[in-house]
N, C-alpha and C positions, 0 to 999 in steps of 0.2 A: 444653620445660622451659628456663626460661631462668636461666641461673649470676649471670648482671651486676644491677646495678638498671638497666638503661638503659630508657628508654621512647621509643614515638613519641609525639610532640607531639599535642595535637588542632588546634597552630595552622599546624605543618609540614604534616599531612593536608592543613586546609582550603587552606592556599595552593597547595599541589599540584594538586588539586579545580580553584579558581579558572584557575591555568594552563591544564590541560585545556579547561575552558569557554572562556578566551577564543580558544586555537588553534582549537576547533570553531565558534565564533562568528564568528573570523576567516576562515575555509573556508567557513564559510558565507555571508560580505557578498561574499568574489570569486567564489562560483559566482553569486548574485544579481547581481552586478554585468556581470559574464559572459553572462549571459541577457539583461541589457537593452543590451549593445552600449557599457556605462560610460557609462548614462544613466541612471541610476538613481534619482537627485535625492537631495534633503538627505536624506533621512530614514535613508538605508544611510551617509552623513556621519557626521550625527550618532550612529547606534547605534556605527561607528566610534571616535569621540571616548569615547565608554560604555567600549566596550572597553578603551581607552588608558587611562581611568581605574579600570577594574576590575582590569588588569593589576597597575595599580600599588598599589593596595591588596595587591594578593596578594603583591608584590614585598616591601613593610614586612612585610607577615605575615610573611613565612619568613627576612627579615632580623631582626624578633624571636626566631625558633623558634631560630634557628643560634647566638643567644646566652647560649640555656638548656644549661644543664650535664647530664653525663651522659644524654646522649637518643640516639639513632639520627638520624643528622643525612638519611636515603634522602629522605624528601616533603620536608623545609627544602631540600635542594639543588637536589629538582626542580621546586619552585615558584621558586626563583631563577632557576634555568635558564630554566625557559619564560619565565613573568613577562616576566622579564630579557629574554631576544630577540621577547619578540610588542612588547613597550615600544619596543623599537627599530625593530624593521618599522613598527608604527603609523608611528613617528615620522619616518621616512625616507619611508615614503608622501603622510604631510599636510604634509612640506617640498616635495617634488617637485609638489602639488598647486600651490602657490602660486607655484611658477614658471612 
């Protein structure tokens, strides 16, 4: 039973959702990568680059949801959260690449 109007969002879920996938996404190009010795050629790059840009979609999503009133802010924080540090990992890995 709930007393308040608060609600979750459906767009704080989906960005949560999204984090999730790209952490397992992400798990998954360094066990792939892992098994070829980090030779794994463009293609684990490129799906990489996917990732950095799916993150960040999810990233705007739950920076929308956090700006909706009265809601349960649980999924908008932790699509930020992950979002937020897989966006930085990506990014710190494909700087260190080009050096």
């Amino acid at each position: 039973m709930q007393f308040s109007g608060r609600r979750h969002t459906h767009i704080g879920i989906l960005s949560a959702v999204i984090g999730i996938l790209v952490v397992i996404g992400f798990i998954a190009l360094c066990l792939v990568s892992g098994f070829y010795g980090g030779e794994a050629g463009i293609i684990i790059g490129i799906v990489g680059i996917l990732l950095f840009l799916i993150a960040l979609i999810g990233f705007v999503l739950s920076c929308k949801a956090v700006r909706q009133f009265d809601i349960y802010y649980r999924f908008p924080v932790i699509g930020i959260t992950l979002n937020g540090v897989m966006m930085i990992i990506l990014m710190i890995i494909y700087i260190l690449g080009f050096l």
